[in-house]
C-alpha positions in Angstrom: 99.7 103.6 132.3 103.9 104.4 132.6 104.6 100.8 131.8 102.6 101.2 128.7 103.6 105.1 127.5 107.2 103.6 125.7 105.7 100.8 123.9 102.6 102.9 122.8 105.1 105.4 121.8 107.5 102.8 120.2 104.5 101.9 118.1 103.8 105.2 116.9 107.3 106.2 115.3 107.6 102.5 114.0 104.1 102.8 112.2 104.8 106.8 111.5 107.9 105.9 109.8 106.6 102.6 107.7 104.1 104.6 105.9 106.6 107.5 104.6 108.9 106.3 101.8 110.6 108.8 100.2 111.6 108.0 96.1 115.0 106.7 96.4 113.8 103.8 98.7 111.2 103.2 96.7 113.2 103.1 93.5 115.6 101.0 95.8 112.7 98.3 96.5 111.9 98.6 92.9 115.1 97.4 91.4 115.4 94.6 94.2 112.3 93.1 93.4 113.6 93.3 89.5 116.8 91.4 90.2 114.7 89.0 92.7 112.3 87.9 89.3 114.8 88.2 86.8 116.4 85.6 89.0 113.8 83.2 89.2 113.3 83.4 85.9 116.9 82.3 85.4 116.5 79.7 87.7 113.6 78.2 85.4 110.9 79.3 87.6 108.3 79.1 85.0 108.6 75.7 84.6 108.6 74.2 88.3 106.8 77.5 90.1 104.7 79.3 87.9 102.4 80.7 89.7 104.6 82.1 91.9 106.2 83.9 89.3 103.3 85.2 87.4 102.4 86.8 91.4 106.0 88.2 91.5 105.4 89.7 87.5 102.2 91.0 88.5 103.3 92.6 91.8 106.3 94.2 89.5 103.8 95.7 87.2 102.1 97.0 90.2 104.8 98.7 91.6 106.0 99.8 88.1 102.0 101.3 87.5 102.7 103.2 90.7 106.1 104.3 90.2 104.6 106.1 87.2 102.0 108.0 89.4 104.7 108.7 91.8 103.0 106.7 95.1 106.2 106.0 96.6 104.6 104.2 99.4 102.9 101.5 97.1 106.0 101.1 95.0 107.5 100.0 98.1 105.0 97.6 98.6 104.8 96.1 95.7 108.5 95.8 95.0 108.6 94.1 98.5 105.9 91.7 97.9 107.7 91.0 94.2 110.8 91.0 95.3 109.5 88.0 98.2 107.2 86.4 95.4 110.4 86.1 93.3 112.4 84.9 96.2 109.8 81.9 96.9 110.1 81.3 93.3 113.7 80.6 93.0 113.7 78.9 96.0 111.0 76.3 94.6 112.4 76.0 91.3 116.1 75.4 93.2 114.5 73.0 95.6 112.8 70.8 92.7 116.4 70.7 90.7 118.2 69.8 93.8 115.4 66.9 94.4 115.6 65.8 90.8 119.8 65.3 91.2 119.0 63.7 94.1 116.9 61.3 93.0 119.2 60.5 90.1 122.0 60.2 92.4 119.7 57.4 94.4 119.3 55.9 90.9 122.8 55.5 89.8 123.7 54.1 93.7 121.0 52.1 93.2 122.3 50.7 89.7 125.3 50.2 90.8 124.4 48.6 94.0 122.6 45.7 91.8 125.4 45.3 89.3 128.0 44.8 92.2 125.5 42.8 93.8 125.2 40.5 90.2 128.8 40.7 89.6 131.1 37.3 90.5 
C-alpha cells in the first residue's frame, strides 16, 4: 500500500484543485477562448471549417451563459473547449489556404515546365 499512498495522494490534490476555479481564471479562460474564435474567424474559418466554428461559437455562448450565473468552474470549461474548437478551426482553415497556394505553385511549375519543354 506505501508504493501507492503518493500517487493516490497526487491524484487527490490534482483532481481537488481542477474542480476549484476562482473568477479571474475563469474570466482569464473566457477572454482566451474569445481571441481563439475571433481568430478563426479572421482566418476565414466559416468558409473552409464551419462546423468547427459554429462548436467553438456555441461553447463561447456556453461559457458566456455561465459567466452570467457566476459557475466559474463551467466558464472554465467551456472557454477551454472554445478556446480549442477555435484553435482546430484556424488550424483547418490555414491548412486548406496553405494547400490551395500549394497547389497553384505546382500549377505554375507545371506551366512553365511545358512551355520550356515547347520552347526551341
Amino acid at each position: 500500500m506505501k508504493r501507492y499512498r503518493f500517487p493516490l495522494l497526487a491524484a487527490l490534490a490534482v483532481s481537488g484543485a481542477a474542480a476549484a476555479v476562482d473568477r479571474d481564471t475563469a474570466q482569464l479562460e473566457l477572454t482566451q477562448a474569445v481571441t481563439a474564435v475571433q481568430s478563426a474567424e479572421r482566418d476565414d474559418a466559416a468558409l473552409y471549417s464551419p462546423s468547427d466554428l459554429d462548436e467553438a461559437h456555441a461553447m463561447l455562448d456556453s461559457a458566456q451563459s455561465a459567466s452570467d450565473h457566476r459557475d466559474w468552474d463551467n466558464v472554465a470549461l467551456y472557454a477551454e473547449r472554445a478556446k480549442v474548437t477555435g484553435d482546430l478551426a484556424s488550424s483547418r482553415s490555414r491548412q486548406h489556404r496553405a494547400e490551395a497556394a500549394t497547389a497553384e505553385i505546382e500549377r505554375t511549375v507545371d506551366s512553365l515546365r511545358q512551355q520550356l519543354g515547347d520552347a526551341p
